[in-house]
C-alpha positions as CSV (number, residue, x, y, z in Angstrom):
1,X,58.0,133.9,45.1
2,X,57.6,134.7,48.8
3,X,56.3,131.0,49.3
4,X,59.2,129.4,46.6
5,X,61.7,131.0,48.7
6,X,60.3,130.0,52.5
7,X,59.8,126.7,50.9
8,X,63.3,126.3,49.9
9,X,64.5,127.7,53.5
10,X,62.7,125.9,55.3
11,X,64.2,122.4,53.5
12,X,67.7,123.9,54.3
13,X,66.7,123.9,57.9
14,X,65.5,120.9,57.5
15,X,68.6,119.4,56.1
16,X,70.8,121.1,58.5
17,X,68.5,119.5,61.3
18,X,69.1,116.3,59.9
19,X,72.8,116.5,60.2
20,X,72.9,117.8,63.7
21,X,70.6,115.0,65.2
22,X,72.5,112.6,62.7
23,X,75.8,113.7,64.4
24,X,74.4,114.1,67.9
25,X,72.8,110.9,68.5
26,X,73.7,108.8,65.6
27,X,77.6,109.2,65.2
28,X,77.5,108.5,69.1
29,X,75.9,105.5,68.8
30,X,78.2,104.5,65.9
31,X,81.2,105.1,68.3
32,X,80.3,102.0,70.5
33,X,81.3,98.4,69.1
34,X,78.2,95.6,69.4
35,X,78.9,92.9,71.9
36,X,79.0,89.6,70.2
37,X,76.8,87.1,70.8
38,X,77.6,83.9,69.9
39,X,77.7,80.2,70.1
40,X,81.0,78.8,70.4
41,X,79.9,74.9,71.7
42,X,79.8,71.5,69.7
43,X,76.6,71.2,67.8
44,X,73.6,73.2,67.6
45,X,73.2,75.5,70.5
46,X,70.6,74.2,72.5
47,X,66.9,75.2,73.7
48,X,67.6,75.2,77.7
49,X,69.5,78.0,79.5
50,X,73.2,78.1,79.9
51,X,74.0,76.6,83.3
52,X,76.2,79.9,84.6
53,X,77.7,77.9,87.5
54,X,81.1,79.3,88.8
55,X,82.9,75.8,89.3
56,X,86.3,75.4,91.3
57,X,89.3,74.3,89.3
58,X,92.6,72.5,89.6
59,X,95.4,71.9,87.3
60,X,96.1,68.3,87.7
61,X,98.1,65.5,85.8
62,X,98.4,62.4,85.3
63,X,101.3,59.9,85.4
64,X,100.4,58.6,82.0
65,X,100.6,62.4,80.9
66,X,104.4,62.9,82.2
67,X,105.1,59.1,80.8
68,X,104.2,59.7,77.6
69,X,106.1,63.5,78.0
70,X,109.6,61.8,78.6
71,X,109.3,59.0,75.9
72,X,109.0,61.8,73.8
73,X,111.3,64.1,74.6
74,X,114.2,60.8,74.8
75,X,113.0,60.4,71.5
76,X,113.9,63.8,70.2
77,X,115.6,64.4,66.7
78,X,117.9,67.2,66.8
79,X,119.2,69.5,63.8
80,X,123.0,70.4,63.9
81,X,123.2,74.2,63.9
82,X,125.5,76.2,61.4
83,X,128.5,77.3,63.0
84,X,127.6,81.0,64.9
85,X,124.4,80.5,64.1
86,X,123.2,81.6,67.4
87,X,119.5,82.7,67.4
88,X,119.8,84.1,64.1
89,X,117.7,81.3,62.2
90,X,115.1,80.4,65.3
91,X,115.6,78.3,68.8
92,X,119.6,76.8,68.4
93,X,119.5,73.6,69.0
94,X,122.8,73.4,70.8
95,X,121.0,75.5,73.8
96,X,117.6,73.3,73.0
97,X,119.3,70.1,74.3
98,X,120.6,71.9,77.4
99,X,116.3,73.4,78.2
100,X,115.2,69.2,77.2
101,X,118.1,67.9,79.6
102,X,116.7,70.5,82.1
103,X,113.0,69.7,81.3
104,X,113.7,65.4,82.2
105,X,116.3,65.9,84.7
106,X,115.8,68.7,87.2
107,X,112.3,70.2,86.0
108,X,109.8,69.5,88.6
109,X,106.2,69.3,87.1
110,X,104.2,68.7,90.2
111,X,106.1,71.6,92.5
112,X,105.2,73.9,89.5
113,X,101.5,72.7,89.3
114,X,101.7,73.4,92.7
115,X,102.4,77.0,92.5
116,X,100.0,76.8,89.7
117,X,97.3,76.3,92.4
118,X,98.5,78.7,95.0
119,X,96.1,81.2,93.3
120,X,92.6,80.2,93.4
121,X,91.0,79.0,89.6
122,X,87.5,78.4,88.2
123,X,85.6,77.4,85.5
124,X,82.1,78.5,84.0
125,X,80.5,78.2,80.7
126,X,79.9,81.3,78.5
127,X,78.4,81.1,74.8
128,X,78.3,77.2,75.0
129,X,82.5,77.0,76.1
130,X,83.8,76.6,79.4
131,X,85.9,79.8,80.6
132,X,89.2,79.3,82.7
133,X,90.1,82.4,84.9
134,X,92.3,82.6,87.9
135,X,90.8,85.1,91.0
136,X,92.6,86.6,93.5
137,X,91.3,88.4,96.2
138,X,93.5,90.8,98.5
139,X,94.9,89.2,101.6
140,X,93.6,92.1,103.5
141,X,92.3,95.5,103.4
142,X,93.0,98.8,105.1
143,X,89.7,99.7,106.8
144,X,87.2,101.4,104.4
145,X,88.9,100.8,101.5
146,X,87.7,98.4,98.9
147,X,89.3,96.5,96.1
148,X,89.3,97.5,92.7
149,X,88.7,94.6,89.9
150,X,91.2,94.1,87.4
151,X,91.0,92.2,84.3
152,X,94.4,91.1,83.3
153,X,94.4,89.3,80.1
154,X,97.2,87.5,78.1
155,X,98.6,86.8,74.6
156,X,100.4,84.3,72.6
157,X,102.5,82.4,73.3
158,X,102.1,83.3,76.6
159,X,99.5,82.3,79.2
160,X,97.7,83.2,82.4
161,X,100.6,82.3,84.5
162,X,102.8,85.8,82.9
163,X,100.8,87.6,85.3
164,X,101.2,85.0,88.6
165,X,104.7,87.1,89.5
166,X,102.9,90.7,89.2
167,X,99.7,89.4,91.3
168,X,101.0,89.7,94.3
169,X,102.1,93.4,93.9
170,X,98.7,94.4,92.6
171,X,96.8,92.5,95.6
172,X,99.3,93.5,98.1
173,X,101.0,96.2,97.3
174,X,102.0,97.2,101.1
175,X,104.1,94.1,101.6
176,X,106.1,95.1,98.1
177,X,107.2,98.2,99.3
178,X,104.5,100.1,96.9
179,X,101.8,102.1,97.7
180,X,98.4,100.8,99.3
181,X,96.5,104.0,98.0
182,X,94.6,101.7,95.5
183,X,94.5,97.6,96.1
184,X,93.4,95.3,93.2
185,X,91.3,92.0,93.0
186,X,92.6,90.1,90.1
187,X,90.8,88.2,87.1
188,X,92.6,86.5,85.0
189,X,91.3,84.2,82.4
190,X,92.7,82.0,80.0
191,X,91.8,83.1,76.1
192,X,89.2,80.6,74.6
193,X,91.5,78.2,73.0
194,X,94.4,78.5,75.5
195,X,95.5,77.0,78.3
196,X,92.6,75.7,80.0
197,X,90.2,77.4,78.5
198,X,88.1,75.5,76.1
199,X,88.7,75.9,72.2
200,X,86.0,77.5,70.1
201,X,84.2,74.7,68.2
202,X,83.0,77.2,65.3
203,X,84.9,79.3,63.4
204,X,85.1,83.3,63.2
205,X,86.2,83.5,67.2
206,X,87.7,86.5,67.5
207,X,89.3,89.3,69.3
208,X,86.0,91.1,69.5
209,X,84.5,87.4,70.5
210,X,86.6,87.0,73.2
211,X,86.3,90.9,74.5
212,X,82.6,90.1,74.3
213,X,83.2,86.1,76.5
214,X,85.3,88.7,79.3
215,X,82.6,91.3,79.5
216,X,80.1,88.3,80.5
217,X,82.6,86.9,82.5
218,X,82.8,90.5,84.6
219,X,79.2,90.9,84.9
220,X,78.9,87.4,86.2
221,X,81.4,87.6,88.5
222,X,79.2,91.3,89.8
223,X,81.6,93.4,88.6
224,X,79.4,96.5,87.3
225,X,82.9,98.5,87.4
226,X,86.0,97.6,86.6
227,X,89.6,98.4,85.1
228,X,91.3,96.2,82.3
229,X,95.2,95.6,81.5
230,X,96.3,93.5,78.2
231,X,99.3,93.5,76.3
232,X,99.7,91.6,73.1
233,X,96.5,89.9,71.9
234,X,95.3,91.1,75.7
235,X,95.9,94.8,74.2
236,X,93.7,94.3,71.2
237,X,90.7,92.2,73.6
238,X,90.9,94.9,76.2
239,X,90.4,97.6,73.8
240,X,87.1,95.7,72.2
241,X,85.9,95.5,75.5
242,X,86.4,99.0,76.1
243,X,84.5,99.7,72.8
244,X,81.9,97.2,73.8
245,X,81.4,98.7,77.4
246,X,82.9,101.8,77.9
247,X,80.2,102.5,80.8
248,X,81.7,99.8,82.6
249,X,85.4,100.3,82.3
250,X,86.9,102.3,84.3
251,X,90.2,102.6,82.9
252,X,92.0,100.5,80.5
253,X,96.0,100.0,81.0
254,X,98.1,98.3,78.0
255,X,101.5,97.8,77.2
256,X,101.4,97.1,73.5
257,X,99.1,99.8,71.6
258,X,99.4,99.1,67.7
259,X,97.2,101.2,65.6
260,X,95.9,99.4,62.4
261,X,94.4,102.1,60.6
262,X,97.4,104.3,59.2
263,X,96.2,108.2,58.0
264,X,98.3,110.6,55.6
265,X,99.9,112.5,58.6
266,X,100.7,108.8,60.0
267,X,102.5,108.0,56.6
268,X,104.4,111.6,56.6
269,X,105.5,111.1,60.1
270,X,107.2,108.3,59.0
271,X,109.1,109.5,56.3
272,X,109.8,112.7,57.4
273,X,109.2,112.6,61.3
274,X,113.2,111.8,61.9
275,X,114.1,115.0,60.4
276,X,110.9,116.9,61.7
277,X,109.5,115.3,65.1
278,X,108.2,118.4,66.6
279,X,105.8,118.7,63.6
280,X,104.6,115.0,64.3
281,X,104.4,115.4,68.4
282,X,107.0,112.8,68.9
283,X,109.7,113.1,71.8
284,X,113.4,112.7,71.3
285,X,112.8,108.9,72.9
286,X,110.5,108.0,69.9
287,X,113.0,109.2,67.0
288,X,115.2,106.9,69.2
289,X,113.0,103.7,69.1
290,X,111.8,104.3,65.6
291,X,114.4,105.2,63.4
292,X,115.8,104.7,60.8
293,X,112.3,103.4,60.4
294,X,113.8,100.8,57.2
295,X,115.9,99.3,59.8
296,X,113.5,99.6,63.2
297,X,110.3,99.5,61.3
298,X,109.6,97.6,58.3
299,X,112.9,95.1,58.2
300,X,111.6,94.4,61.8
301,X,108.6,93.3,60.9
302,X,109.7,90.7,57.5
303,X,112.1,89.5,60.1
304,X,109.9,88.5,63.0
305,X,106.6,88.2,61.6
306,X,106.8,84.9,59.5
307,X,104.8,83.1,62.5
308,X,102.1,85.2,61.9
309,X,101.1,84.8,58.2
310,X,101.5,81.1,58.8
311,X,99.0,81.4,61.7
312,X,96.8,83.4,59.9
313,X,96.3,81.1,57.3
314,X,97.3,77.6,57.4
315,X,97.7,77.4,61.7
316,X,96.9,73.5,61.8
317,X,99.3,72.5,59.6
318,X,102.3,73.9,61.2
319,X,100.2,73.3,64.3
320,X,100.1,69.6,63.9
321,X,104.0,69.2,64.4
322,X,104.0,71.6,67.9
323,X,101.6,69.3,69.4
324,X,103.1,66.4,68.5
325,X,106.6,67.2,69.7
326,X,107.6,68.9,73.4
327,X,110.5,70.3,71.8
328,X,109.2,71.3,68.8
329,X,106.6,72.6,70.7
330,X,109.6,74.6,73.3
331,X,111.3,75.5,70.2
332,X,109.0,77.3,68.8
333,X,107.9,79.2,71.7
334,X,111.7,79.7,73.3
335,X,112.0,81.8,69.7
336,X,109.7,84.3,70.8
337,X,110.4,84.7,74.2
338,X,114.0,85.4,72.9
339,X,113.6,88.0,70.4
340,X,110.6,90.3,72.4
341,X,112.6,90.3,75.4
342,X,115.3,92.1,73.7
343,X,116.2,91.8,69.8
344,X,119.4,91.9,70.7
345,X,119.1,88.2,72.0
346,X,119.4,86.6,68.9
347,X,123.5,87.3,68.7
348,X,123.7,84.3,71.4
349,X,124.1,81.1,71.4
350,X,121.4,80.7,74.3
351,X,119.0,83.6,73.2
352,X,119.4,85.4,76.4
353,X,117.2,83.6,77.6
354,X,118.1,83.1,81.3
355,X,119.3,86.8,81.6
356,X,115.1,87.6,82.0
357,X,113.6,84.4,82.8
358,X,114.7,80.9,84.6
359,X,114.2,77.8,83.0
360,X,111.0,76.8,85.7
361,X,109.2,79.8,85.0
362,X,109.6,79.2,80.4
363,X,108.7,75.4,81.2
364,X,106.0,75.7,83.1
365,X,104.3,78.0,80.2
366,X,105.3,75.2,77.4
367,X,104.0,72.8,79.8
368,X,100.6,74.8,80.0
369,X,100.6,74.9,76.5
370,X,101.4,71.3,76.1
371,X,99.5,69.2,79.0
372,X,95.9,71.1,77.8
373,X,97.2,70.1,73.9
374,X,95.6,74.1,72.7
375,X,99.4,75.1,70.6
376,X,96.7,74.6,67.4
377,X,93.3,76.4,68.9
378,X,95.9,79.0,70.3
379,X,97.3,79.7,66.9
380,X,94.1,79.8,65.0
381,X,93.2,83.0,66.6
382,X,95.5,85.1,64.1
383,X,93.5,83.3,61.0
384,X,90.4,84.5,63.1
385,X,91.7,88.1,63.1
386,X,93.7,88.2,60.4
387,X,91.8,86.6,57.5
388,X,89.9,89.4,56.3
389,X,92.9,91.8,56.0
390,X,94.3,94.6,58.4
391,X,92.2,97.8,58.8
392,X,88.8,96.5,57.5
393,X,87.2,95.6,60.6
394,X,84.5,97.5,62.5
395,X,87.0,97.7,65.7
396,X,89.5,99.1,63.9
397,X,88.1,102.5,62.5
398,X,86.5,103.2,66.1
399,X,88.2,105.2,68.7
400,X,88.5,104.3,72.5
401,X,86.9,106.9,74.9
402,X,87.7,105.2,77.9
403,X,90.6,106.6,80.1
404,X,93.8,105.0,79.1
405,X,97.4,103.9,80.3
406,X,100.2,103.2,78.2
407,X,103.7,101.6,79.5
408,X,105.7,101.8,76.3
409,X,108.6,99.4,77.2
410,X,111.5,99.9,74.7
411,X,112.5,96.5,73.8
412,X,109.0,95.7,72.2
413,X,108.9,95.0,68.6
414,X,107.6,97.7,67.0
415,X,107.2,101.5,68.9
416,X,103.5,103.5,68.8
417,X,104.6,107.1,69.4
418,X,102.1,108.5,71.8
419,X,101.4,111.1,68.4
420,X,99.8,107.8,67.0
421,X,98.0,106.2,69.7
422,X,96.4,109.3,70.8
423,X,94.5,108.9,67.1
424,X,92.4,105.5,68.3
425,X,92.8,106.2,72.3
426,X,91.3,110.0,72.6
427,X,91.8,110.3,76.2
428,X,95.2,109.1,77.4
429,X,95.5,110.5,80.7
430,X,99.1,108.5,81.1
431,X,102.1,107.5,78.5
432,X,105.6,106.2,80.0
433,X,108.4,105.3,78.6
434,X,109.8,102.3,80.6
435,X,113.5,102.3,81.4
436,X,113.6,98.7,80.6
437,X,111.8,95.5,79.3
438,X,110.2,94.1,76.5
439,X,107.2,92.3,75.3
440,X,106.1,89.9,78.1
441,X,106.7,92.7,80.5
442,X,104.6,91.0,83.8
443,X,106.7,88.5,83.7
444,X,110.0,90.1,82.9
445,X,109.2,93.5,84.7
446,X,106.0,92.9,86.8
447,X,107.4,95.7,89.9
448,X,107.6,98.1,86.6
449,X,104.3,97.6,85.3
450,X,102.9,97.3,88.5
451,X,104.1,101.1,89.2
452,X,102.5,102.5,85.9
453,X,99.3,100.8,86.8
454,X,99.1,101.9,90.5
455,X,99.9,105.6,88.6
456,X,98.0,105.4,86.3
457,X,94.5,104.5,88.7
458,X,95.6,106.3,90.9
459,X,95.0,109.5,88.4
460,X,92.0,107.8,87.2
461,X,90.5,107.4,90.9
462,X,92.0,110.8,92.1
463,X,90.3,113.2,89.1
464,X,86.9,110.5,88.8
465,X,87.9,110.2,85.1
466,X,85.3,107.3,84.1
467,X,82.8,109.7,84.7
468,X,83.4,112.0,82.2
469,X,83.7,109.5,79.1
């Protein structure tokens, strides 16, 4: 009986061993994402060694480029509008012959590719596709202080040049009336399949792809340590590379944070968190931004997603038209940079456009788009990440350990409550509400969002958060 009984306890301890060391060691291990190795080239991937070479680069264009640019856009075929239409059903076309008249008549391509190539830009090859990424350096540092690198990455349809007007903030802060406590040396690549960036050759290139491209990118470029900064798709490929290699971030800083995998409590606080927001931890400002959650929430999203589920599953069709037309091509992109700015937009006849942006600055991103021909590779990247469904990937169900910023602007889409995000970010050490801005915010805002980054190191640095991950 004596035996029976030891027996019998000692396979309990046994059992209860087993869970501990499952949850000690294994559940850790389960908490990082696995970089993705892959080939992304023409062909078969082949026997010799990747050449690594970090290779100087230029934007340049030809005349033959710009020719064929002009007969097309004196060929354009313009759609009347319905009377007060106004943004309400996509780019008016009223407004879109005063951006083309701009584009042939006053636009200048070469001054623009000019201040393209102010900031130095390279190419290298990484999984069998060459990588474009703009570097910046600091003009100068204060004596013993040291530069901290900074991954800044992009979305659609935007492009490495959103961040050219927050660069020189973040690299030399001093001479921007901010604080030099903490000086920045900027990376900023182009998303495989963007700008200048070569497109993926295979398919299945996706968010945790590209997370996996950048964090070879880093290392080659020495950067052991380093801080990253997304918004839009740049939100969703920082936070894989924080998953990937949260030993090597420092800190990651977004300002979009969607959270794909919605709980119970998530669902309750949505029907009941207006009446109750105390009992979901949100602030007076998110009751603001999110309800009446019909209106803010889900009509919000049938409104102004429709690009989406057409890029996540037939993007070359629709893509086949953008890249055959300039200003089909502006069309469609002048939408979106009207609507995230500020919702609001779409009551005018212009979009509201020029309130944020000038016409060089939204040209010169439609020209990026249009003189490296990647509007199609560009918008395959939803069906890449979308394909298989929201919530069902690996990425998705793991948390984020490393330190995080979030600069909630209020004129983006949809809001994350801080309540939320703190569910897949555990250690947000910094959440702001911005007074102002929307969804391209380093563009529209870049001294704002250079302010919540500086902060948001600055705590970082100051209390040596990395460390403790």
């Amino acid at each position: 009986c004596f035996s029976l009984a030891g027996i019998m306890l000692l396979e309990v301890f046994l059992v209860l061993g087993t869970v501990i060391i499952y949850f000690l060691f294994y559940k850790k291990k389960e908490e990082k994402l696995p970089f993705k190795e892959g080939w992304w080239g023409k062909g078969q991937k082949p026997d010799a060694e990747e050449d690594t070479t970090i290779r100087p680069f230029k934007v340049e264009t030809k005349e033959e480029e710009l020719s064929d640019l002009f007969r097309r856009l004196d060929q354009a075929r313009f759609t009347e509008p319905l009377e007060n239409g106004c943004f309400h059903y996509g780019a008016n076309s009223i407004y879109l012959r005063k951006v083309v008249s701009y584009w042939k008549n006053q636009f200048n391509w070469k001054k623009q590719v000019e201040v393209l190539n102010k900031y130095p830009q390279f190419k290298t090859k990484i999984q069998g596709i060459d990588i474009h990424f703009v570097h910046v350096k600091p003009p100068c540092l204060p004596e013993g202080q040291s530069a901290k690198p900074l991954l800044m990455v992009h979305g659609w349809p935007g492009s490495f040049y959103e961040f050219y007007k927050i660069i020189p903030l973040l690299t030399d802060p001093a001479s921007h009336g901010l604080s030099d406590e903490h000086i920045f040396e900027i990376i900023c690549p182009s998303i495989p399949g963007y700008g200048f960036s070569e497109a993926p050759h295979k398919k299945g290139f996706d968010s945790v792809s590209a997370a996996s491209v950048f964090h070879e990118l880093m290392l080659r470029l020495g950067f052991n340590e380093f801080y990253a900064q997304g918004g839009d798709w740049g939100w969703l490929i920082c936070t894989n590379l924080a998953q990937i290699a949260p030993n090597h971030m420092k800190g990651l800083h977004l300002n979009l944070a969607s959270v794909t995998n919605m709980g119970f409590m998530h669902l309750l606080s949505i029907l009941l968190g207006q009446y109750f927001p105390g009992l979901f931890g949100f602030q007076e400002e998110d009751v603001r931004r999110m309800f009446p959650f019909l209106k803010k929430g889900l009509y919000r999203i049938l409104q102004e997603s429709g690009y989406a589920h057409i890029q996540a599953t037939k993007p070359d069709t629709a893509g086949c038209g953008l890249n055959d037309s300039p200003v089909g091509l502006a069309a469609y992109i002048l939408e979106k940079f009207s609507s995230w700015t500020d919702l609001e937009f779409q009551n005018l006849e212009d979009g509201g456009l020029e309130r944020k942006f000038n016409l060089d600055d939204l040209l010169t991103n439609i020209m990026i788009y249009w003189v490296s021909g990647c509007i199609v590779s560009s918008m395959r990247f939803y069906k890449e990440n979308l394909q298989k469904g929201i919530g069902t990937q690996k990425h998705e169900k793991l948390t984020v350990q490393v330190p995080t910023g979030i600069a909630s602007f209020p004129n983006e889409i949809m809001h994350t409550p801080q309540a939320w995000a703190r569910k897949k970010y555990t250690n947000i050490v910094s959440f702001n509400f911005m007074p102002q801005g929307g969804h391209f915010a380093a563009l529209e805002e870049p001294e704002l969002l250079a302010k919540d980054i500086l902060q948001f190191v600055g705590k970082v640095e100051k209390e040596q958060l990395w460390r403790k991950k």
